[in-house]
C-alpha positions in Angstrom: 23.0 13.4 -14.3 19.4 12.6 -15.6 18.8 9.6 -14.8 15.9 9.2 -11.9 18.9 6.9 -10.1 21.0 10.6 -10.0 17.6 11.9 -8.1 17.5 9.2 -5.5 21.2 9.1 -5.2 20.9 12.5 -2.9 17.9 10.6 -0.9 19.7 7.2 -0.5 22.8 5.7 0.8 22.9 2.2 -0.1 23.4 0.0 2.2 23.8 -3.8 3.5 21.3 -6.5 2.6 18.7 -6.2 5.2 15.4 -8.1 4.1 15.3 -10.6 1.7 12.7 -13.2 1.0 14.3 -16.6 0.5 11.2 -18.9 -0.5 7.5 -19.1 -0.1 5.3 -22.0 -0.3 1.4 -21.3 -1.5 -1.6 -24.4 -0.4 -4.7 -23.6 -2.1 -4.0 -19.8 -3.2 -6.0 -18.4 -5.6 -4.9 -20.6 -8.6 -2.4 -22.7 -6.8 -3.2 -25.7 -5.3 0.5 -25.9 -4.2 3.2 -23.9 -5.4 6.8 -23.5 -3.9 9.3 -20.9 -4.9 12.7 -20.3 -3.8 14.4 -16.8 -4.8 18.1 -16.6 -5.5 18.9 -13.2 -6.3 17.9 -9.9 -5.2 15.9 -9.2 -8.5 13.5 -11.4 -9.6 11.7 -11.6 -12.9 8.5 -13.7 -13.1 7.1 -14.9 -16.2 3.9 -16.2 -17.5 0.9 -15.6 -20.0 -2.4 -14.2 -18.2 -4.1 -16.3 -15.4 -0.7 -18.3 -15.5 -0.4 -16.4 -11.7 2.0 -14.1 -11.5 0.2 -11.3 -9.9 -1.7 -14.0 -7.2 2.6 -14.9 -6.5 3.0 -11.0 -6.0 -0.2 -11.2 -3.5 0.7 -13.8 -1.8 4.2 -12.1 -0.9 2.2 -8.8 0.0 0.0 -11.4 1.9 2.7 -11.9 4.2 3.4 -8.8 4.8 0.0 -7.1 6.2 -1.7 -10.2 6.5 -4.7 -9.8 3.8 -4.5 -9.2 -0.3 -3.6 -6.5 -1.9 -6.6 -6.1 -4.2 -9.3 -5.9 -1.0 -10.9 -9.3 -1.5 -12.6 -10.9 1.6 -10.0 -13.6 2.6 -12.6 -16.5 1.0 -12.1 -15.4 -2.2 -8.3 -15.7 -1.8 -9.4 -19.3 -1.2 -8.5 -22.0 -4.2 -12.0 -22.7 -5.5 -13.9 -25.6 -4.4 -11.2 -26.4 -1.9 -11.3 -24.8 1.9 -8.6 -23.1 3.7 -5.2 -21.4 2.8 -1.8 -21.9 3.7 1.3 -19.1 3.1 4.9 -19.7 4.3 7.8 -17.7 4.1 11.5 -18.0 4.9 13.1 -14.6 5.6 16.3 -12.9 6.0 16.1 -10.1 8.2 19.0 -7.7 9.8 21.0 -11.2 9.5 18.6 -12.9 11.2 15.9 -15.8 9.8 12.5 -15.3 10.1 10.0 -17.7 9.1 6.1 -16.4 9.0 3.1 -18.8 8.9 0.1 -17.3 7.4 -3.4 -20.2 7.8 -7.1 -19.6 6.8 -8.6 -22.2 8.7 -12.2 -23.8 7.0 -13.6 -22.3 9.4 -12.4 -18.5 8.2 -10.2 -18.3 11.2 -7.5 -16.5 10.2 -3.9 -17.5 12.1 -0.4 -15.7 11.6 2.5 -16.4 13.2 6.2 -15.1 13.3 8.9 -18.0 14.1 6.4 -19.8 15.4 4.4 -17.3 17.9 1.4 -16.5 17.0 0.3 -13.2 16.5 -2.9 -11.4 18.5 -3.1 -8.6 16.8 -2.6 -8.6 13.1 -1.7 -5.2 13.6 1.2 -6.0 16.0 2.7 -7.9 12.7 2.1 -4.4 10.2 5.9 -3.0 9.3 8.0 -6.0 10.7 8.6 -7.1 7.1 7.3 -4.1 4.6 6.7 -4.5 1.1 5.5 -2.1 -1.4 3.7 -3.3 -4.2 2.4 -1.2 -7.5 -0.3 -2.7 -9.7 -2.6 -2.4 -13.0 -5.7 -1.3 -11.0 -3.2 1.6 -8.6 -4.5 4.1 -11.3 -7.0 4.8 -9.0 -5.0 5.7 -7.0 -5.4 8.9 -9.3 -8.4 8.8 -10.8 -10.7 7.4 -8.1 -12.2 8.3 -4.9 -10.7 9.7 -1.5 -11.0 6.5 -0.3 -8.2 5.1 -2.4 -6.0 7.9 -1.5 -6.7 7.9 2.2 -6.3 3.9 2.2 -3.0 4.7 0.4 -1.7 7.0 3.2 -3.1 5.2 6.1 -1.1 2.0 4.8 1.8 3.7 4.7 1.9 5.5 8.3 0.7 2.3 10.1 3.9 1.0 8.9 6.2 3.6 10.3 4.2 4.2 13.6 2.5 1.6 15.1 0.3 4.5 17.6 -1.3 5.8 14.1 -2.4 2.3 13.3 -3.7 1.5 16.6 -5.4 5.1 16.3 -6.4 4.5 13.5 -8.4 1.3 14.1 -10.2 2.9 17.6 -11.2 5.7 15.4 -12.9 3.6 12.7 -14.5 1.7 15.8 -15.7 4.7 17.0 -16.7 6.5 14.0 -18.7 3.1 13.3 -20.6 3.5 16.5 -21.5 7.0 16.1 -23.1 6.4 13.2 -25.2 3.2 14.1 -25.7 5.8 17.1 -27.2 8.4 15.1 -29.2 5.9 13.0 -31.1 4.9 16.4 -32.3 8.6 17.4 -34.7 8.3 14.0 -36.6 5.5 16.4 -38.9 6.8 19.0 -37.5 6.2 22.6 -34.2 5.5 21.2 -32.3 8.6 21.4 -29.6 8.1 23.8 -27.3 12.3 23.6 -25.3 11.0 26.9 -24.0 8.7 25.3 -23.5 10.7 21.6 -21.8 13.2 23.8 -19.0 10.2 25.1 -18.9 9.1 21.3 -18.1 12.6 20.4 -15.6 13.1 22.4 -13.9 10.2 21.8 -13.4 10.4 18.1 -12.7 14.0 18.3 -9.2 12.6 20.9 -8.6 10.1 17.9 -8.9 12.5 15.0 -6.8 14.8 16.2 -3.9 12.7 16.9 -4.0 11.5 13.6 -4.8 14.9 11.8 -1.6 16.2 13.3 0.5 13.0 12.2 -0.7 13.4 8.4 -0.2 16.7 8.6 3.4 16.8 9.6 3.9 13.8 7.4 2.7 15.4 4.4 4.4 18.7 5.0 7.7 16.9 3.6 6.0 13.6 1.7 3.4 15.7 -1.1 7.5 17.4 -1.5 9.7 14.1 -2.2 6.7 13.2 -4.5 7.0 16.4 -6.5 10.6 15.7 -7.4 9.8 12.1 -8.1 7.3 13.1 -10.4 9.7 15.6 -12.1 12.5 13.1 -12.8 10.2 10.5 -14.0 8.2 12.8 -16.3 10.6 15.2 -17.1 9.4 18.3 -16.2 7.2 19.7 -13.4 3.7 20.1 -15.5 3.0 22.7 -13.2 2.0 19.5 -10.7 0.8 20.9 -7.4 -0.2 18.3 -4.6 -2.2 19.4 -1.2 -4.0 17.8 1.9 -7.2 18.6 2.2 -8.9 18.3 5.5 -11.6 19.9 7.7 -9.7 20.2 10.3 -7.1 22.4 8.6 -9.9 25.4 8.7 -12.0 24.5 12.0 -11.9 22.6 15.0 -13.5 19.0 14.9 -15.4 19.2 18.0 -16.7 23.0 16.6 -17.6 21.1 13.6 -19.6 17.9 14.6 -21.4 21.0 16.8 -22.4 22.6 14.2 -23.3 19.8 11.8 -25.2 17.8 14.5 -29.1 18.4 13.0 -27.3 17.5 9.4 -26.1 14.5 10.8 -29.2 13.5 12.3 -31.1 14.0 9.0 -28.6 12.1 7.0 -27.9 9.0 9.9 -24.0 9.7 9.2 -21.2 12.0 10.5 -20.5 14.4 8.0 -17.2 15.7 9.3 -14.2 14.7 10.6 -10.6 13.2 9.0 -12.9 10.6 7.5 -13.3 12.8 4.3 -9.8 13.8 4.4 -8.6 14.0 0.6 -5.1 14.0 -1.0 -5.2 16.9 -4.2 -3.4 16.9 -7.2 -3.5 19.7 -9.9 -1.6 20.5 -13.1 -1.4 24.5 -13.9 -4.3 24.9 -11.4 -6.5 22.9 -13.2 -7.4 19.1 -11.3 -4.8 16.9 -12.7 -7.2 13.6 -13.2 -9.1 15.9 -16.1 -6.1 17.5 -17.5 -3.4 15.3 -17.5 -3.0 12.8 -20.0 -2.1 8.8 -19.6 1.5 9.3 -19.5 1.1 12.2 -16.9 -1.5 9.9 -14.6 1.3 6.8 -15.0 4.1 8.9 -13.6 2.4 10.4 -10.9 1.4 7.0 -9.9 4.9 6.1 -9.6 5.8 8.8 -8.1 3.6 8.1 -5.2 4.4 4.5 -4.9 8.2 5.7 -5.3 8.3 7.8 -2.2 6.6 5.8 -0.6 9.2 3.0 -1.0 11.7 5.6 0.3 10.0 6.8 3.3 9.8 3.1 4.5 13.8 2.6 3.3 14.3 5.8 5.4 12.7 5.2 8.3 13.4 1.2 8.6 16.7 1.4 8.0 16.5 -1.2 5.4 14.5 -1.1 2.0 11.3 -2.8 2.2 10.4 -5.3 -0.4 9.4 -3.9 -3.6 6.8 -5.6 -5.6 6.0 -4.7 -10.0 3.5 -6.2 -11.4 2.6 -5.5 -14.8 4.6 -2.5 -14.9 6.5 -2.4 -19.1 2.9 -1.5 -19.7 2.9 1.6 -17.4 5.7 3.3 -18.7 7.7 3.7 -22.0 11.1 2.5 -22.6 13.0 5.3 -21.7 11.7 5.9 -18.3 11.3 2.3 -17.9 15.3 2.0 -18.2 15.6 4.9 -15.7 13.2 2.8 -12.8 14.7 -0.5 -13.4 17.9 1.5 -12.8 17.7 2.6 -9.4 15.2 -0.1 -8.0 17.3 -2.6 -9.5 20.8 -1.1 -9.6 21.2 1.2 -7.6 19.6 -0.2 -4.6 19.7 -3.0 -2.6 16.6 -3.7 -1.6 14.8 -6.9 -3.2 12.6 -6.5 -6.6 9.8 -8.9 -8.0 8.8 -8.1 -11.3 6.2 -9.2 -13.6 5.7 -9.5 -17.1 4.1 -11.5 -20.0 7.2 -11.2 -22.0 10.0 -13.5 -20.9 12.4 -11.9 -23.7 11.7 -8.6 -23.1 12.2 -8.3 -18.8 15.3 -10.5 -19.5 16.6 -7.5 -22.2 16.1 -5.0 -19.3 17.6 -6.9 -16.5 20.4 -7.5 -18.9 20.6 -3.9 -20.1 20.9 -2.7 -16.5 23.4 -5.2 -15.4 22.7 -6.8 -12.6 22.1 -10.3 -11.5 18.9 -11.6 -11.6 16.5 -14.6 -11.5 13.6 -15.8 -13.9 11.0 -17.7 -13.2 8.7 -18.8 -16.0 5.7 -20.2 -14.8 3.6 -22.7 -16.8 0.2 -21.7 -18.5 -2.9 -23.2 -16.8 -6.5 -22.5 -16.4 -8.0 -21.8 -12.7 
């Protein structure tokens, strides 16, 4: 079989219906003022020229989910302009049970979300209750673009499966944060306070090392499911070879930060420490972003996104909403047909999928068989 279905068919069994979004309703959303949606099948095609709003309908959906855009916007500019506040419902199936999540950006920029009517917190409590995965125009950087994208990519993905990373997580960045403003201070006379960089030290050393060890064990088996991914969708291997890179893979954080204290001073920073961890992906030794070509970068991509789709099937239990926006301009035909295929076909997990070619996603829903829903939205200025 060569199909990338026949690949996933040895990762997946498919299963029951687990999580489906039934409707959503959008007040003052980007470029809807009010718009109300209710989704019939499992796959979903959305249809509409550009600014029409597909991809802010995608967003709102991801909204849901972890509680903030996609795209990193401040949640004002998510904000219909000249109008104040936000409003995002959805109705939800989940393990046979309905869910309905509230989602309000007061005028005030007070941010409420709640889940049947409870309101949330944390935020974080909410992060993996209803997962989504969603792949997009700009995800190129993903490949192309700084550690930061990468490490954003994989920190969004294990705060999903284990709610300890992402609490973790969020006291390291907390703590990171005031080391630095720390070690800004000591280039003021009479404001050097070592005591209390000393406590500091210690206590993002505890955090990094929990969540070294967790990207490293998850790695270990991920950077592998993305390797066959990548050779199904392109192919052939390309000689693709993908690594973690850390610090703390060669020396011991607390050894480090030692050792790199006077740099840090000079610079008002810390200069080591999971912070700078990288993903690495080469082609034939070589580094992949210089080497490989568009059609190389696009199915790496996928890959990523792809196996990171399963991971969350596998762990859930159920497959997490999958999200396409723009995608018939990612791929050729060919391996276009083959990811329709299984996300569509051959798994039961809900799709949305976005195009500016109404005849065209309705020729491959139809040409993989399934049943499927279009929605064509009308063509308006924001």
């Amino acid at each position: 079989m060569n199909s990338l279905g026949a690949l996933m068919a040895d990762f997946t069994d498919i299963c029951q219906p687990m999580l489906r979004l039934q409707n959503i309703s959008l007040t003052q959303f980007r470029n809807y003022v009010q718009g109300n949606f209710t989704f019939t099948e499992r796959v979903i095609g959305i249809c509409g020229m550009n600014g029409s709003g597909k991809t802010n309908l995608l967003d709102a959906i991801y909204y849901l989910s972890f509680s903030k855009s996609y795209f990193s916007r401040p949640d004002s500019q998510n904000v219909h302009h000249g109008l104040l506040g936000l409003r995002l419902e959805g109705n939800y199936e989940l393990l046979s049970e309905p869910h309905h999540l509230t989602c309000i950006l007061r005028e005030n920029n007070r941010k409420e979300l709640a889940l049947n009517k409870e309101e949330y917190k944390k935020f974080s409590d909410h992060i993996g209750k209803l997962p989504c995965v969603m792949i997009a125009p700009d995800d190129i950087s993903l490949i192309t673009g700084s550690g930061e994208e990468r490490r954003k990519f994989l920190d969004t993905l294990l705060s999903q499966i284990n709610p300890q990373y992402l609490q973790q997580l969020i006291d390291h960045n907390r703590i990171l944060q005031q080391r630095n403003s720390l070690l800004k201070q000591f280039s003021e006379p009479g404001k050097a306070d070592e005591a209390l960089l000393q406590v500091l030290t210690e206590q993002l050393c505890k955090k990094a090392n929990y969540l070294f060890g967790e990207r490293k064990k998850f790695l270990s088996s991920f950077l592998d499911l993305v390797g066959r991914i990548y050779t199904r969708i392109a192919g052939k291997n390309d000689g693709l070879v993908l690594q973690y890179d850390s610090q703390l893979l060669h020396d011991d954080l607390a050894v480090l930060l030692r050792s790199r204290l006077q740099k840090d001073l000079l610079v008002q920073r810390t200069t080591a420490g999971i912070h700078r961890d990288d993903l690495l992906f080469f082609m034939e030794q070589a580094i992949f972003k210089t080497e490989a070509s568009q059609g190389q970068r696009k199915s790496l991509l996928f890959a990523l996104k792809l196996a990171e789709w399963q991971v969350l099937k596998d762990e859930k239990g159920f497959t997490p909403i999958l999200l396409l926006d723009d995608v018939f301009e990612k791929l050729d035909e060919p391996r276009m047909f083959q990811l329709l295929q299984w996300v569509c076909a051959e798994s039961d997990g809900q799709v949305f999928i976005t195009d500016t070619h109404a005849d065209r996603l309705q020729t491959q829903l139809e040409g993989i068989a399934v049943s499927f829903q279009l929605i064509e939205l009308p063509d308006f200025k924001i």
